[in-house]
N, CA and C atoms as an extended XYZ file, in Angstrom:
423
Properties=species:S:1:pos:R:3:atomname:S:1:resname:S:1:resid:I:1 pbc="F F F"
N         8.168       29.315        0.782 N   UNK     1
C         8.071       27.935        0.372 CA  UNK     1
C         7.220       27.165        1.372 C   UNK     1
N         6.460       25.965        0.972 N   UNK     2
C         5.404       25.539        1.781 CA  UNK     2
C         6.434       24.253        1.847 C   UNK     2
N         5.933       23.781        3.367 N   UNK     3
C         6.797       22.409        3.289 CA  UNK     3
C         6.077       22.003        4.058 C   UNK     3
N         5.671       20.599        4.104 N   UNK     4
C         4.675       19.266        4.551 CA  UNK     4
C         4.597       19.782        5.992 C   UNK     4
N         3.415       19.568        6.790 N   UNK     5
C         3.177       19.296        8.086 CA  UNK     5
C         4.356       18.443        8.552 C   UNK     5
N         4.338       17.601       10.185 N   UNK     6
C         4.422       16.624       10.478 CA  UNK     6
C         4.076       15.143       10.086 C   UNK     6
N         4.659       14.785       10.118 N   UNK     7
C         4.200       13.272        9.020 CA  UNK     7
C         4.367       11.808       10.044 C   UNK     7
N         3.359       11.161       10.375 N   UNK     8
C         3.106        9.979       11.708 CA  UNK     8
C         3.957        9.063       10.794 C   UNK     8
N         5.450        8.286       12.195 N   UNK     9
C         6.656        7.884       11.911 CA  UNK     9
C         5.979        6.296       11.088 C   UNK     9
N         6.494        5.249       10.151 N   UNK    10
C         5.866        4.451        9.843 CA  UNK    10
C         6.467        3.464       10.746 C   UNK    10
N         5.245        2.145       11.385 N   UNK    11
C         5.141        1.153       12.686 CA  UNK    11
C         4.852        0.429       11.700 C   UNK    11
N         5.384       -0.707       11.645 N   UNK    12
C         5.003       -2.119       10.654 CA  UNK    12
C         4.055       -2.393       11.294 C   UNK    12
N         4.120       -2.409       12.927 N   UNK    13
C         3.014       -3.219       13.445 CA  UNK    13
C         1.284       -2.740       13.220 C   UNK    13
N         1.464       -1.647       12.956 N   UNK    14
C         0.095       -0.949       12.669 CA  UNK    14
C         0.067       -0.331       11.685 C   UNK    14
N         0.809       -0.501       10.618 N   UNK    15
C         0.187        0.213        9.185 CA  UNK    15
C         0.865       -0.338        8.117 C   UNK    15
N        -0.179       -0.307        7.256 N   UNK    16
C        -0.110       -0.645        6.196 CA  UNK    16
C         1.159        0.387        5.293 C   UNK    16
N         2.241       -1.013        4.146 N   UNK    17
C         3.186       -0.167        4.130 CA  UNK    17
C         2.426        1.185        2.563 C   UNK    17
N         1.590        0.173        1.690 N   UNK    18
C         1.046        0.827        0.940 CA  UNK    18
C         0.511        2.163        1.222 C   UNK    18
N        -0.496        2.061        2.446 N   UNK    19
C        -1.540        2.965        3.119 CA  UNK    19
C        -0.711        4.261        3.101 C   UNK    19
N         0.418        3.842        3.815 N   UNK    20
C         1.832        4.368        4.404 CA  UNK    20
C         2.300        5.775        3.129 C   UNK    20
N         2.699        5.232        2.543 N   UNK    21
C         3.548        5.820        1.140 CA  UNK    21
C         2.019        7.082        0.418 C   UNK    21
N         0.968        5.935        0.772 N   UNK    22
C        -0.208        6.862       -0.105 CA  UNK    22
C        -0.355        7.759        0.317 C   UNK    22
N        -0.470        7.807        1.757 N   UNK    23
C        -1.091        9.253        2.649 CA  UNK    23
C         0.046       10.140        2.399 C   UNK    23
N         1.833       10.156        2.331 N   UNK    24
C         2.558       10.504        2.079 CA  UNK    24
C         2.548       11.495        0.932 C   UNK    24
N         1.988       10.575       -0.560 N   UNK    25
C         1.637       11.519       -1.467 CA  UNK    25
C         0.456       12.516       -1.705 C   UNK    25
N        -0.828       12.073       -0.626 N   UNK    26
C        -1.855       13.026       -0.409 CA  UNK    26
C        -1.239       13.964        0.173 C   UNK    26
N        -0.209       14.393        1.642 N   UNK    27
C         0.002       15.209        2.058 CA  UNK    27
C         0.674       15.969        1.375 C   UNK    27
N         1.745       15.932        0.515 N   UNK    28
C         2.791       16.873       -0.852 CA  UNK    28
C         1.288       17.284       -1.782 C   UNK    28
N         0.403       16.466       -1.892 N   UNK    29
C        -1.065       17.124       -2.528 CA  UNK    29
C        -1.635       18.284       -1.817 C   UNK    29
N        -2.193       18.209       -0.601 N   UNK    30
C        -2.837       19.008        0.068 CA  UNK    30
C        -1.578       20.424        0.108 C   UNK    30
N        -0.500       20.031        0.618 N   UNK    31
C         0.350       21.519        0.844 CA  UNK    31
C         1.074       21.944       -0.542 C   UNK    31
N         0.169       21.533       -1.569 N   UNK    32
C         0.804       21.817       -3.108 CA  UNK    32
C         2.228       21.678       -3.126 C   UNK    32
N         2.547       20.707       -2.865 N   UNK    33
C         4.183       19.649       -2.942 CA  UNK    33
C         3.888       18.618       -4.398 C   UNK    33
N         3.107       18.505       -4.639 N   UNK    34
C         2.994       17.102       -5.362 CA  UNK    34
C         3.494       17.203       -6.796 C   UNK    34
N         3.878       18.835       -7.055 N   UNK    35
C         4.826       18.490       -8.269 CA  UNK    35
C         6.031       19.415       -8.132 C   UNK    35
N         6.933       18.668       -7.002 N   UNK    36
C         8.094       19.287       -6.850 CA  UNK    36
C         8.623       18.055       -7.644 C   UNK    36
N         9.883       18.381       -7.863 N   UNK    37
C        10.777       17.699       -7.801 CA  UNK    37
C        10.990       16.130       -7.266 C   UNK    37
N        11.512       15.073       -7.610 N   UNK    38
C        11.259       13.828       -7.143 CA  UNK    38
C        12.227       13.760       -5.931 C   UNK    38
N        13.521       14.297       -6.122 N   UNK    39
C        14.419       14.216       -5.590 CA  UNK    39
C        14.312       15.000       -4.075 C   UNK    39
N        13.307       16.163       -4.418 N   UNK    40
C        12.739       16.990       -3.464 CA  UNK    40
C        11.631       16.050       -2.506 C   UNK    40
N        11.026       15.151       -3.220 N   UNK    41
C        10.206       14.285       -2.567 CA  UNK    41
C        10.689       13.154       -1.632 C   UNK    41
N        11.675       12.443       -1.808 N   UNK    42
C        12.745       11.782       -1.781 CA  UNK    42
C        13.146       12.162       -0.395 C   UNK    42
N        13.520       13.618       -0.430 N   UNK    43
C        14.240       14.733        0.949 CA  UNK    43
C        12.989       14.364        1.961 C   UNK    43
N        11.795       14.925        1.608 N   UNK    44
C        11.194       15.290        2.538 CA  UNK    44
C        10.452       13.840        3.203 C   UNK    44
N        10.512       13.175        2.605 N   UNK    45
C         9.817       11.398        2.766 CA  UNK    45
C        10.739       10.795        4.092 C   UNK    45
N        12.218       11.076        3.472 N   UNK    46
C        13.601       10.487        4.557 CA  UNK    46
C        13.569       11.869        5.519 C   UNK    46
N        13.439       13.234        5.884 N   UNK    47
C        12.962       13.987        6.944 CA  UNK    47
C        12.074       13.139        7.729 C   UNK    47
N        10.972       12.612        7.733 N   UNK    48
C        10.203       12.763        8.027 CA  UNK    48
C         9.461       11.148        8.664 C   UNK    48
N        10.045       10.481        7.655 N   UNK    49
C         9.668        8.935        7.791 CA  UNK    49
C        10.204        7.887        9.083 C   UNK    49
N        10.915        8.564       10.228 N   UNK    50
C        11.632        8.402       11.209 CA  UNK    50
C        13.001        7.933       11.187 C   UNK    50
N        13.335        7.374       12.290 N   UNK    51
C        14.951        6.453       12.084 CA  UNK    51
C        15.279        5.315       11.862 C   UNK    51
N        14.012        4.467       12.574 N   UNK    52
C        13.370        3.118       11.968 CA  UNK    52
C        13.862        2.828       10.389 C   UNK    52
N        12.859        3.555        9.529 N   UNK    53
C        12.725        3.392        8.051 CA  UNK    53
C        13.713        3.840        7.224 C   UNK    53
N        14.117        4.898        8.318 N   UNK    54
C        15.685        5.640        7.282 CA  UNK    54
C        16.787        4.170        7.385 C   UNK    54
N        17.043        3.756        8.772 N   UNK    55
C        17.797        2.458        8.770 CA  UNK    55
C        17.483        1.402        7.797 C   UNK    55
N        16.465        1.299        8.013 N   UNK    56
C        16.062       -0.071        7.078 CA  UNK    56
C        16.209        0.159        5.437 C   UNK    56
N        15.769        2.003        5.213 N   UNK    57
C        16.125        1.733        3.794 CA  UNK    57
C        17.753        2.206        3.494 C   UNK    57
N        18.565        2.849        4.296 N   UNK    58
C        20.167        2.346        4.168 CA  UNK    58
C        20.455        1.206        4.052 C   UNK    58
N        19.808       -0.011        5.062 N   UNK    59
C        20.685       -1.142        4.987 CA  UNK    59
C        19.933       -2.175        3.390 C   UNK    59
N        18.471       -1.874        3.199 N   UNK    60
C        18.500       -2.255        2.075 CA  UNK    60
C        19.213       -2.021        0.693 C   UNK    60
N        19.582       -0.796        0.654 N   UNK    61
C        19.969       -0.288       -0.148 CA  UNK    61
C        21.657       -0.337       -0.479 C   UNK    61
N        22.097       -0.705        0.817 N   UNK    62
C        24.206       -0.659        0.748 CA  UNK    62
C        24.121       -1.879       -0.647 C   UNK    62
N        24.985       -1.517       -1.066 N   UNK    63
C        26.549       -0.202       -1.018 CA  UNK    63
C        26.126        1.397       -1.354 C   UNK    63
N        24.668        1.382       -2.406 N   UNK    64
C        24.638        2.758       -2.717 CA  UNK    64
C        24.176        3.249       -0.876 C   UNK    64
N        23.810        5.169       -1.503 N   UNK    65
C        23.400        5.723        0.002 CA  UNK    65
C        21.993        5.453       -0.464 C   UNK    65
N        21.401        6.272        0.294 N   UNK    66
C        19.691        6.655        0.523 CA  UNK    66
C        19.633        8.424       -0.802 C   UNK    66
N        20.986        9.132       -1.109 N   UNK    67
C        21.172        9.800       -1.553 CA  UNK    67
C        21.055        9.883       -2.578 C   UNK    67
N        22.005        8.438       -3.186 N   UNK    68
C        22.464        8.209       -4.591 CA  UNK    68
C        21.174        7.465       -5.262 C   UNK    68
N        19.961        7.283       -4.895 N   UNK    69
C        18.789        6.453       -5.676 CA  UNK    69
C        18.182        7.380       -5.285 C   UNK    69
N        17.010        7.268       -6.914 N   UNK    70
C        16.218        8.247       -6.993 CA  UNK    70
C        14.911        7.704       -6.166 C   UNK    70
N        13.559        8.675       -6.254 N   UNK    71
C        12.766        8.505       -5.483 CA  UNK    71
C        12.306        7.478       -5.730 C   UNK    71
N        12.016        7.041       -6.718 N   UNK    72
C        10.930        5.620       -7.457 CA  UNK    72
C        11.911        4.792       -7.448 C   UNK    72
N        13.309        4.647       -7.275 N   UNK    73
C        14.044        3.328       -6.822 CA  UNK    73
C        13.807        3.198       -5.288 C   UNK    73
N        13.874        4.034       -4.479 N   UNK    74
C        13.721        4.218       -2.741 CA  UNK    74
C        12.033        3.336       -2.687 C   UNK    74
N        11.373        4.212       -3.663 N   UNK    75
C         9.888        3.337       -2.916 CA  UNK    75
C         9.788        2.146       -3.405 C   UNK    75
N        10.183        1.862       -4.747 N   UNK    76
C        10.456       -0.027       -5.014 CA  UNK    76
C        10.993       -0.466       -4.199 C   UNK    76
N        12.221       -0.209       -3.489 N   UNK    77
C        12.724       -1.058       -2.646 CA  UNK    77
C        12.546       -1.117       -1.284 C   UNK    77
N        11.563        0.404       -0.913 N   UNK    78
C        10.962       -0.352        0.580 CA  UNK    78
C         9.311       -1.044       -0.070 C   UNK    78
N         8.759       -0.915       -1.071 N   UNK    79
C         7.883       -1.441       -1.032 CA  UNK    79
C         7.917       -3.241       -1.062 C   UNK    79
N         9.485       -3.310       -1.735 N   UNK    80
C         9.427       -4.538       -2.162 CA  UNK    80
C        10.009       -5.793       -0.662 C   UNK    80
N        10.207       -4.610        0.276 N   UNK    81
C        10.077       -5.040        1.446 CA  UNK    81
C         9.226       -5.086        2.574 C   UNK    81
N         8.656       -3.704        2.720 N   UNK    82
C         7.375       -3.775        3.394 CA  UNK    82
C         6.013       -4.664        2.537 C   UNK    82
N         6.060       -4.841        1.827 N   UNK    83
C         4.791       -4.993        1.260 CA  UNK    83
C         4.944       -5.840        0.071 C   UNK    83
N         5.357       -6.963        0.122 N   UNK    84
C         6.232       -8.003       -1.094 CA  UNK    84
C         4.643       -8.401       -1.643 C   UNK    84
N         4.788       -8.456       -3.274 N   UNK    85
C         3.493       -9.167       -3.255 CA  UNK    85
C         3.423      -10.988       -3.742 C   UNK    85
N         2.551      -11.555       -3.228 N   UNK    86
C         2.778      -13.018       -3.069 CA  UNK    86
C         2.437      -13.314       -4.645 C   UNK    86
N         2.083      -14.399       -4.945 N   UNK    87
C         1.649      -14.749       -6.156 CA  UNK    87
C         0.633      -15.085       -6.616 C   UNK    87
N         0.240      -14.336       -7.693 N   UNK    88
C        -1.168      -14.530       -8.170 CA  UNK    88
C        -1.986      -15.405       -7.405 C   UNK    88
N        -1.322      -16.409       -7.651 N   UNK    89
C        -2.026      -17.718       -7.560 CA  UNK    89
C        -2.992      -17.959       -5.955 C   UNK    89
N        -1.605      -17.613       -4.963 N   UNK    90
C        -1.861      -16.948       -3.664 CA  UNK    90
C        -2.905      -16.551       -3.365 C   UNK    90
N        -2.789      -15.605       -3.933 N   UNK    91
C        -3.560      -13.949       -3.612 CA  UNK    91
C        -5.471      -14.840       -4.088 C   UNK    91
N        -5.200      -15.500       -5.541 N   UNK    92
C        -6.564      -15.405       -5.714 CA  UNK    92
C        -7.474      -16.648       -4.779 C   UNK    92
N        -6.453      -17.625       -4.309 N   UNK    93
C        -6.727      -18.622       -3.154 CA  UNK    93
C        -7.269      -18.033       -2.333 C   UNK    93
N        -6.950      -16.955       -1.487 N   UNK    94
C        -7.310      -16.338       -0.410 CA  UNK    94
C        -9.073      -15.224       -0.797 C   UNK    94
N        -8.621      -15.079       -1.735 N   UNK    95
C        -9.921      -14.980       -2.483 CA  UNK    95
C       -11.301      -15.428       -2.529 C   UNK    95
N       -10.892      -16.436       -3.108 N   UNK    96
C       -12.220      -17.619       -3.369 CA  UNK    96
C       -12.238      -18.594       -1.972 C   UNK    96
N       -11.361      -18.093       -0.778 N   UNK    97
C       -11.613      -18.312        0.082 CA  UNK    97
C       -12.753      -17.524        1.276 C   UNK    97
N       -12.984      -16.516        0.742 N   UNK    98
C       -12.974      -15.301        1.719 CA  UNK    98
C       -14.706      -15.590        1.621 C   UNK    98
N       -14.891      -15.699        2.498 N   UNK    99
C       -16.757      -15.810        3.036 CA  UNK    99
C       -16.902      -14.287        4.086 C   UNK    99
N       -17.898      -14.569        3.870 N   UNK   100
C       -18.958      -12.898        5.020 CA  UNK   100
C       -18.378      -13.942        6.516 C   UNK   100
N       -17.933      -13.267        7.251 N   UNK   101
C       -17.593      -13.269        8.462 CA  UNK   101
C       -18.850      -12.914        9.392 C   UNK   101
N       -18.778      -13.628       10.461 N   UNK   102
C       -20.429      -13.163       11.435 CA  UNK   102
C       -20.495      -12.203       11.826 C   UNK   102
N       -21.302      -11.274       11.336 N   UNK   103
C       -21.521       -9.944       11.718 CA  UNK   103
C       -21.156       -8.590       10.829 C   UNK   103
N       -21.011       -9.208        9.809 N   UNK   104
C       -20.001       -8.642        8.946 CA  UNK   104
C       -21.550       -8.366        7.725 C   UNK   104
N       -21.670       -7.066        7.248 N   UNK   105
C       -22.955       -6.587        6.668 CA  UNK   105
C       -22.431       -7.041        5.579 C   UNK   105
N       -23.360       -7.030        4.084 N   UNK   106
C       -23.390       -7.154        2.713 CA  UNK   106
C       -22.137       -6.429        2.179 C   UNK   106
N       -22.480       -5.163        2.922 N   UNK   107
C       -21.759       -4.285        2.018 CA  UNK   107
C       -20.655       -4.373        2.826 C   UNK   107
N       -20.016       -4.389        3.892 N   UNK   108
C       -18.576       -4.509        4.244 CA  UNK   108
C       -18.276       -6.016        3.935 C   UNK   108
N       -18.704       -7.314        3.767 N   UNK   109
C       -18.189       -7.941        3.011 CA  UNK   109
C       -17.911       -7.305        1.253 C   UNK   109
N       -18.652       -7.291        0.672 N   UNK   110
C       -18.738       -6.642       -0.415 CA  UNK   110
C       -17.150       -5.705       -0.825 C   UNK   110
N       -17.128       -4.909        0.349 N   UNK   111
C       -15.516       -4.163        0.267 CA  UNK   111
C       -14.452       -4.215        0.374 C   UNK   111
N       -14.627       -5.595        1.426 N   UNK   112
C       -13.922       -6.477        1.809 CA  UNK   112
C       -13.280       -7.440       -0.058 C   UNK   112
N       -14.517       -7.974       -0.211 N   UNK   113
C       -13.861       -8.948       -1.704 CA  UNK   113
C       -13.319       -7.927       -3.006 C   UNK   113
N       -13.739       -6.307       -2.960 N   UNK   114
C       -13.382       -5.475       -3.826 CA  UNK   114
C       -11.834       -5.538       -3.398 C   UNK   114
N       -11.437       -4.930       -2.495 N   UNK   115
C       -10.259       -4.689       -1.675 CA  UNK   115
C        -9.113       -6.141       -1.875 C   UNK   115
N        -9.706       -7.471       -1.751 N   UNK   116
C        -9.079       -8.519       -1.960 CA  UNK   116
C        -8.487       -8.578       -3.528 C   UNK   116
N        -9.629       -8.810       -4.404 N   UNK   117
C        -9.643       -8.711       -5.540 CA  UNK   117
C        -8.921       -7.703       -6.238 C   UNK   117
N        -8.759       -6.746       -6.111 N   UNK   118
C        -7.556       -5.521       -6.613 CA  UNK   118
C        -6.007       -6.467       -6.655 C   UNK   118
N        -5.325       -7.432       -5.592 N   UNK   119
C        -4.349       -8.476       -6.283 CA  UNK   119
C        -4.332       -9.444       -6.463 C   UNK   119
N        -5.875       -9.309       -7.356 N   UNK   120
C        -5.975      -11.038       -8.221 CA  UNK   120
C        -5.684      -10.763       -9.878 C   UNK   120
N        -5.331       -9.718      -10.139 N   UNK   121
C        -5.163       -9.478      -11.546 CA  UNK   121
C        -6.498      -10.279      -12.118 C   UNK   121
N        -7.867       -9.651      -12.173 N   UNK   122
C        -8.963      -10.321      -12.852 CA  UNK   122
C        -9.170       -9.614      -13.757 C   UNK   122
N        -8.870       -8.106      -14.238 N   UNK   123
C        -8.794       -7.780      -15.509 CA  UNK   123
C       -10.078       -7.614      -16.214 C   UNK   123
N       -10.886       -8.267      -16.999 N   UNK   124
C       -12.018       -7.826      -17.216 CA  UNK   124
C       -13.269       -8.637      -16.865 C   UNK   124
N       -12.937      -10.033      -15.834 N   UNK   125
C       -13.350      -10.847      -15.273 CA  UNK   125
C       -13.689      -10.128      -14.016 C   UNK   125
N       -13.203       -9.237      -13.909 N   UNK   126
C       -13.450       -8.642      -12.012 CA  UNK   126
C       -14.809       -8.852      -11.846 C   UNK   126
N       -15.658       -7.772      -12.714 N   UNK   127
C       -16.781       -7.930      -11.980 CA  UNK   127
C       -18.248       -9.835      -11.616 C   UNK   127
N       -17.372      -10.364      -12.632 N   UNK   128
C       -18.360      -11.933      -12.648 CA  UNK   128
C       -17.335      -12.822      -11.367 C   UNK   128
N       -15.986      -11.799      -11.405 N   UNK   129
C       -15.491      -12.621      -10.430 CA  UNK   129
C       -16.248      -12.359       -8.601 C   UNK   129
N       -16.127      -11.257       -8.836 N   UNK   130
C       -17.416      -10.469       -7.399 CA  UNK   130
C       -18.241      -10.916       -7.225 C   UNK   130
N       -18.951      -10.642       -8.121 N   UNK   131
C       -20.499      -11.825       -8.324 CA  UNK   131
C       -20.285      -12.817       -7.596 C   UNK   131
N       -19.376      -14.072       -8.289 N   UNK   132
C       -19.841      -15.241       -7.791 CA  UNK   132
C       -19.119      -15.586       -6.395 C   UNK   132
N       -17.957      -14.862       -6.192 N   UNK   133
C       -17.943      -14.790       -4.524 CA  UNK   133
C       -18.932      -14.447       -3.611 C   UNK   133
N       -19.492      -13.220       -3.762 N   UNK   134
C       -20.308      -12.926       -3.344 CA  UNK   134
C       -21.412      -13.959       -3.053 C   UNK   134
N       -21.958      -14.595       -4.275 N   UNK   135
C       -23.125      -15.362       -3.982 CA  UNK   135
C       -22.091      -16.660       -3.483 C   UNK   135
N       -21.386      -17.127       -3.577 N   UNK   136
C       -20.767      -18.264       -3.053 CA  UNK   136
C       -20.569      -17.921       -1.446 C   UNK   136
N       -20.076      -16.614       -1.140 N   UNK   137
C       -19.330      -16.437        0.567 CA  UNK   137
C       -20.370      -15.973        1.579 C   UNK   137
N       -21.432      -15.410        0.507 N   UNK   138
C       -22.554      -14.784        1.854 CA  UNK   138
C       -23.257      -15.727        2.740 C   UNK   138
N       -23.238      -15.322        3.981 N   UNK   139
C       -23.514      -16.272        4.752 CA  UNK   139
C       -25.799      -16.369        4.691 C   UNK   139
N       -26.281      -15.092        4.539 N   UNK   140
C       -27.297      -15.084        4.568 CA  UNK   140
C       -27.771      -13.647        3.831 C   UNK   140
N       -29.398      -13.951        2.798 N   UNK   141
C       -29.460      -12.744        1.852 CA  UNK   141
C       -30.452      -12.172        3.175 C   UNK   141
């Protein structure tokens, strides 16, 4: 049986909780894990995810255990703690806020407003919404 490498403990202060969970499911990818069992996924996530995160998702979770919820209830509810998402409305403020920063090339702004834009729910507006940030935030063509 193949079972995951070592897996780097998750630090709020330096990672992203999304980033976090994703690389999680690339690694069950790479060591052909990714279609075990959920519950099997579940095991090896709480192995592995340190003592930090195992605490935090017990105490989110009392009265049930970390046992009794399945895998996709465990990651809703640390996601919905690590990583709460604000509101539309929020999200697209910060948006149509977001200008090229000094020093900051076309294209890493550019990835920058792609990356933003993914929680503005723009739907089939995305790309005229890019556009006109773009020409609105660039500091110089």
């Amino acid at each position: 049986m193949t079972t995951p490498p070592n897996f780097p403990l998750f630090r709020l202060a330096t990672k992203k909780w999304t980033s976090y969970i994703n690389r999680f499911e690339c690694i069950l990818d790479a060591t052909n894990l990714d279609d075990i069992p959920a519950n099997r996924k579940k095991a090896y996530f709480l192995s592995f995810c340190g003592a930090t995160l195992f605490d935090t998702a017990t105490a989110l979770l009392a009265p049930r255990t970390v046992k009794a919820v399945t895998w996709e209830e465990l990651q809703e509810v640390l996601s919905n703690h690590y990583a709460p998402k604000p509101s539309r409305i929020a999200r697209r403020h910060a948006f149509r806020r977001r200008s090229q920063a000094e020093g900051e090339s076309i294209s890493e702004y550019m990835a920058a407003l792609r990356s933003a834009a993914l929680q503005c729910d723009f739907r089939d507006h995305l790309d005229n919404m890019l556009l006109d940030q773009l020409v609105c935030g660039v500091r110089d063509l």
